[in-house]
N, C-alpha and C positions, 0 to 999 in steps of 0.2 A: 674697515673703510669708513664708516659711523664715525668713529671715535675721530680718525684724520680729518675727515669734514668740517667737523666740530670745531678744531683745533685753526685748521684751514680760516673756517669764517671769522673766529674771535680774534685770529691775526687781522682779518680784511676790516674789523671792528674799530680796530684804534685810529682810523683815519678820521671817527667822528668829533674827532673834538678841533681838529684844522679844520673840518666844515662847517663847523660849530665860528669861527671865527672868519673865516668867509663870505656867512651870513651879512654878517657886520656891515661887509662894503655895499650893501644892498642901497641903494637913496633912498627910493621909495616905492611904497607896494601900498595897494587900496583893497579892499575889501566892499562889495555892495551885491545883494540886496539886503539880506533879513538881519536886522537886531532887533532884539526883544529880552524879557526877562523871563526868568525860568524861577518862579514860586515852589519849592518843596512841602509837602505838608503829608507826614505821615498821620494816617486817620486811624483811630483803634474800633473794634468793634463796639467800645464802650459809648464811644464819641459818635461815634454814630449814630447810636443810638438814642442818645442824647439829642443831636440836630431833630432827628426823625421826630421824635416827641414833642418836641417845641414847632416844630411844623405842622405838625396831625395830618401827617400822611396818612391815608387807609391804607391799610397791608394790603390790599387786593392790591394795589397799584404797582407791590414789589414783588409780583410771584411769577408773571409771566411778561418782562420785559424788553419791547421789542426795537422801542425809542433807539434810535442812533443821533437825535440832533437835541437842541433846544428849543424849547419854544414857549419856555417862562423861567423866573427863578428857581425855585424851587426842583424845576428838570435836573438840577444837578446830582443830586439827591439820587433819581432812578440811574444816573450813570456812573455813580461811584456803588451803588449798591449791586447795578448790572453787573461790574467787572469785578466786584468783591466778591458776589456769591458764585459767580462761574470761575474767576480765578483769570479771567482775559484782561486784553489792556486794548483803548478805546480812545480816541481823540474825540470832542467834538469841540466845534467851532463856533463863536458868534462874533457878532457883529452890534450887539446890544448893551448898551450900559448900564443896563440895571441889572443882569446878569453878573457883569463883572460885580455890579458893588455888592450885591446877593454876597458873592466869594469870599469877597472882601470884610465884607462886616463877622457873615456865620464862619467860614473857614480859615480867616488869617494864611500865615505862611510861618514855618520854620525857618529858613532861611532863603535868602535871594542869590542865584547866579547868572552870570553872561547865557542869554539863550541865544539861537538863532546861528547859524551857520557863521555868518558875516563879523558878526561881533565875537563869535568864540575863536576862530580865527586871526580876528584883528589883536585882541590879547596876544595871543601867541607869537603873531609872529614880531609884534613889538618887545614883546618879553627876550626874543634871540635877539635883539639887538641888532634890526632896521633901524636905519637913519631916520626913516620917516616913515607911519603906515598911518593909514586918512579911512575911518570905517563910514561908510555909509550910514544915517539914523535917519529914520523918518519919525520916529519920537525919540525926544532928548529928553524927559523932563529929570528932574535930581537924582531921581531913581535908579533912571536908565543910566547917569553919568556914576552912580556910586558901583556899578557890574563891572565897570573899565576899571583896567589894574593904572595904579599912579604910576603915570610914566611920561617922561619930557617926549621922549616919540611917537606918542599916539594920540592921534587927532580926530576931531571930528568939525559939522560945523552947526553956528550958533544959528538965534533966531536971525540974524543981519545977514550970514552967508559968511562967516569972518572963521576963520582956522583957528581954534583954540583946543587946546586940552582936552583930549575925551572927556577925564573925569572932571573934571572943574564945570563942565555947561550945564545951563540950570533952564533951561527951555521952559518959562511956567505954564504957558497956556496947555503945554504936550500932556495930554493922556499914558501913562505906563500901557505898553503893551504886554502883557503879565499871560504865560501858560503857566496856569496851575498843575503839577506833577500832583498826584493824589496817589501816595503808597500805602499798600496793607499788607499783611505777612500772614501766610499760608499757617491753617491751625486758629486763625483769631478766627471768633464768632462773637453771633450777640441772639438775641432774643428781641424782637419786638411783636405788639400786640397779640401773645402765644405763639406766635410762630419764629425759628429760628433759622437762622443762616449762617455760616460759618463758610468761609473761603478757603477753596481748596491747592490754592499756588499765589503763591506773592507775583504780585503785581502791579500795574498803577492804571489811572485813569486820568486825564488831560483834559481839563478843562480850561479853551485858547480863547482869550481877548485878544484879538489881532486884527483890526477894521484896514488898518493901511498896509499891511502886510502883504494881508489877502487881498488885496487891491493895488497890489504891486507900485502904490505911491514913492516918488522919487523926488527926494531933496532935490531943489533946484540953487542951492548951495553947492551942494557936493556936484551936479553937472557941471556947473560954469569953473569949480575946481577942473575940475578932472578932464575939462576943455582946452585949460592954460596953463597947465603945468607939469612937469616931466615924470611921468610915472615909469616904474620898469615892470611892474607886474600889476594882473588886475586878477582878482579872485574872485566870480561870479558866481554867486548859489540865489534863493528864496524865490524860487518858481514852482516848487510844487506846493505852497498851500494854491494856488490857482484854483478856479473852479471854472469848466467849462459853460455850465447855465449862468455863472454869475459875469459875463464876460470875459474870460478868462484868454482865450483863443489872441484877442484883440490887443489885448496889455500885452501876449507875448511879444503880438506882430509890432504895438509901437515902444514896445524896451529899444529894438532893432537899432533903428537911427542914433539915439542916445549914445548908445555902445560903439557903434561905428563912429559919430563924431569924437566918443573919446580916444578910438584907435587912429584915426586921423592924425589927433595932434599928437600921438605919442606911436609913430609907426613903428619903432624897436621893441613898444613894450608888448609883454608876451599876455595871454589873456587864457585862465584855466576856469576851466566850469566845474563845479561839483556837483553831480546830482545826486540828491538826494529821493526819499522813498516817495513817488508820489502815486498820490490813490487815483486820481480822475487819468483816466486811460488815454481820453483825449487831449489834454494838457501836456501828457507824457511825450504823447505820440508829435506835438507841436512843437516841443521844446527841441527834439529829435531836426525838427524842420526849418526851425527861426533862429534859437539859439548855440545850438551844438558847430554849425556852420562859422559864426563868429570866432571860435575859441580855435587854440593852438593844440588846447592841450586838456582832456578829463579824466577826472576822478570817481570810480564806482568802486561800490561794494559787493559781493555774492546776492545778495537780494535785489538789488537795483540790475544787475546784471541782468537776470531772470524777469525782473518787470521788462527792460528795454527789449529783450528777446521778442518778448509777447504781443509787443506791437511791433516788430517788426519783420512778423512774418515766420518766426522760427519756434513756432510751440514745441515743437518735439526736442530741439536741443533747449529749451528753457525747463523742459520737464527732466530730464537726462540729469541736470546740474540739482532739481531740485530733491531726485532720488539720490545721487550721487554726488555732493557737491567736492569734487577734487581739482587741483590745478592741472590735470591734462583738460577734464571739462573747459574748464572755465576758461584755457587757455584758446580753445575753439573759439569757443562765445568771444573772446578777447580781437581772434584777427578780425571775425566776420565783421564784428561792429567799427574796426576800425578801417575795414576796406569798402565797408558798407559806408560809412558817417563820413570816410575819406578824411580824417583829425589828423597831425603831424603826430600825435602823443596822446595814449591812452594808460592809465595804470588803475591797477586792480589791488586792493588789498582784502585779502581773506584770511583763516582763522593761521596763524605762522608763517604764511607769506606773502610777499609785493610783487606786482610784477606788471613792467610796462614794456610797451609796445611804438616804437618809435621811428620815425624817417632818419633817414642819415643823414640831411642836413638840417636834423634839429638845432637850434641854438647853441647847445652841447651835447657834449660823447653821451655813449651808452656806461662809459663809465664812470663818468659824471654822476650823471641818470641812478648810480647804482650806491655812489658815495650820499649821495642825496636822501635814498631809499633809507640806508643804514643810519645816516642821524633821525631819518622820522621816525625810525622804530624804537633810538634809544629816548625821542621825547616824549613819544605816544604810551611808552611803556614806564617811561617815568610820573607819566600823569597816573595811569593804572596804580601804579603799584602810592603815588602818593594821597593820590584823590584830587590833585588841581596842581596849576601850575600858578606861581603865586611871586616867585622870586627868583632870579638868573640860575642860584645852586640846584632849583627844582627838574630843570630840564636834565640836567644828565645821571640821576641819581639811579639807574641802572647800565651806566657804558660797559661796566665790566661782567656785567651777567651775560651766561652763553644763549645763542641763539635756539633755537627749541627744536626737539626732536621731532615734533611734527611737521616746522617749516624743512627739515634738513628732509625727511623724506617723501614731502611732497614736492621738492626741488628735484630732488633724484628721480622722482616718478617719471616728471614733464621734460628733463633732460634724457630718459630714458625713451620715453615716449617718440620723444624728436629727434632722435637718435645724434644727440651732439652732448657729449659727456663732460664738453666745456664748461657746460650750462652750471652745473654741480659743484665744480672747480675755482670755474673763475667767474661766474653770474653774470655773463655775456656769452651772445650767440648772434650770427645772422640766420635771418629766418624769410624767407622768399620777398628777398631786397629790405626785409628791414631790420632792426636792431633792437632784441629781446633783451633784457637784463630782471634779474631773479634776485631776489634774499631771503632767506628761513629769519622769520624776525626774532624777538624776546617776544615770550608770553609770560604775562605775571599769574601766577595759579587763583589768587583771590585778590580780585581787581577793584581798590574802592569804587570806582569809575567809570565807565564806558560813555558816559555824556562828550559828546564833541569830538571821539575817538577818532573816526575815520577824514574830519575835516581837518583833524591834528596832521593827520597820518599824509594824506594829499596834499595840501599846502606847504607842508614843511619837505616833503620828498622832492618837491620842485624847486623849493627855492633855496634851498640845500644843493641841488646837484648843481655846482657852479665850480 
């Protein structure tokens, strides 16, 4: 039966490249809130050590570290040492500039990537060849235009409010908004002032220059766009840096109007939310309240799953998925949130499978829905297995690798569970009036990548199912 499945899906496979050019007749699709840039800078124990010295940190300072924030330059220092010596990974946030240039001057960067849900998306889905895709920036400056792949269809806009060229805008007064990735690798140590530390699990630490981010700032560019002209899709994410002490609650409630005037002028066009992981509980719990209402259609992970559970009432099934994370679980968590949240479309991807959850008179079939699924698995997997997607040949350089043994039998589980054996067959089911659809996706074994995975994975399963 294994082997038939197998054979079964890699036939249902080859539909991705007519979706692949489907894409095409797209006009245009936006991307807003968050772009930013993503600094890499792997640190060795050596260099560390190094910084440490030329700072004259006291080692007491590094043996029992409780710090979670900044609250000087040099604070950097205790939180790349924090998560080097424990082996953990740690975000912290400022809003300070002499913090950044601290980074800047002692740490540099490796190399620069698209950060931020919006702009890693907006790549993407220009690179499938969108007529037109328009990202949201609240900082443009050179920096942030050299992250955008060169491309005649991907837009943003300038200091004047004028549609030009992602990469081409040169915004000079804009600050780079830069999260520093800070990696180490498990086995390095160092020694300073006689005492040593060594890191026991590679890891990183995140150290975020992100002032308008976190302050849900919105081009007034890209509104008076996205007020007068005909979009077909709108991709919503960058609500969870939010903080609820720092006003956060408030920016949800005035995105609101924003968003509705731009569904106003564009009533066909469909509006998908991504949420991402977000730590203030209460931001979560609001975004559930102001935002989720808005959208047609969302995107979660098994993590994010298990956050929304927990504010909504359901610890004991958020615990359940987190001893047991499988698609019958998750596929619980899946209706409640959608009969709960009342979304026409919700989809889930976890570790070999996708799977959404849909009304019947969604915009399109559940079979759509599922052809949709299958190209985001062969582009998400093709980022995996390349490390970026960079150039049209890069999206499909795994169509013909088979779907994974672990998506084929946690399909079979959740098909078995629901007792509808079509599920397994044909990745379609109706399920108490609505319409399930399933895929065992490609897993790549050793993944250069996982950066922007799951906003690959969602953006592209929708705007794919056409």
């Amino acid at each position: 039966m294994g082997n038939n499945l197998e054979k079964l899906w890699a036939e249902k496979y080859k539909c991705v490249p007519t979706q692949l050019e489907r894409i095409k007749e797209i006009s245009a699709a936006a991307t807003a809130f968050n772009t930013n840039i993503d600094a890499i800078v792997k640190i060795s124990g050596s260099r560390l050590k190094t910084i440490l010295e030329s700072s004259k940190m006291p080692v007491e300072m590094l043996t029992n570290i409780k710090q979670t924030q900044f609250d000087k330059p040099t604070d950097v220092l205790l939180g790349i040492v924090k998560c080097f010596s424990r082996g953990i990974a740690e975000e912290w946030v400022t809003e300070d500039e002499k913090i950044y240039k601290w980074i800047e001057k002692n740490l540099g960067y490796h190399h620069l990537q698209m950060g931020g849900q919006g702009g890693i998306i907006a790549n993407t889905l220009a690179l499938l060849g969108i007529k037109k895709v328009i990202a949201h920036t609240n900082s443009h400056p050179k920096l942030q235009a050299e992250q955008f792949l060169d491309l005649e269809n991907l837009f943003a806009l300038d200091e004047r409010g004028n549609l030009k060229k992602a990469s081409t805008i040169s915004r000079s007064k804009d600050t780079p908004l830069i999260h520093w990735i800070i990696e180490f690798d498990k086995g390095d140590s160092f020694t300073y002032q006689g005492k040593s530390f060594t890191c026991p699990k590679s890891n990183r630490f995140i150290a975020t220059y992100d002032p308008l981010n976190i302050n849900l700032v919105m081009n007034e560019g890209f509104d008076k766009y996205m007020q007068n002209n005909p979009v077909e899709y709108l991709v919503l994410s960058g609500f969870h840096p939010l903080l609820s002490k720092n006003n956060g609650v408030e920016l949800l409630k005035n995105a609101v109007p924003v968003i509705k005037n731009w569904q106003k002028a564009n009533p066909k066009m469909i509006t998908h939310l991504e949420i991402a992981s977000t730590q203030d509980k209460v931001i979560r719990k609001n975004i559930l309240k102001f935002i989720v209402p808005l959208a047609q259609s969302m995107g979660l992970n098994e993590r994010e799953t298990i956050d929304l559970l927990n504010v909504s009432g359901q610890k004991e099934l958020a615990k359940k998925i987190e001893k047991e994370t499988t698609s019958c679980h998750l596929f619980e968590a899946l209706v409640f949130l959608k009969e709960t949240l009342n979304i026409a479309r919700i989809q889930l991807h976890m570790f070999g499978l996708y799977m959404t959850i849909q009304d019947k008179n969604f915009p399109y079939s559940a079979e759509q829905n599922l052809k949709g699924m299958m190209t985001a698995s062969v582009v998400s997997s093709s980022k995996a297995f390349h490390g970026a997607l960079e150039k049209y040949d890069d999206i499909s350089l795994t169509k013909d690798y088979p779907p994974s043994d672990t998506g084929l039998k946690e399909l079979t589980a959740l098909a078995k569970m629901l007792k509808k054996p079509e599920l397994a067959e044909i990745g379609v089911a109706e399920y108490k009036g609505y319409v399930i659809s399933a895929i065992p996706t490609i897993l790549i074994d050793k993944p250069k990548t996982l950066v922007g995975m799951g906003d690959t994975i969602s953006s592209v399963s929708l705007l794919a199912g056409r």
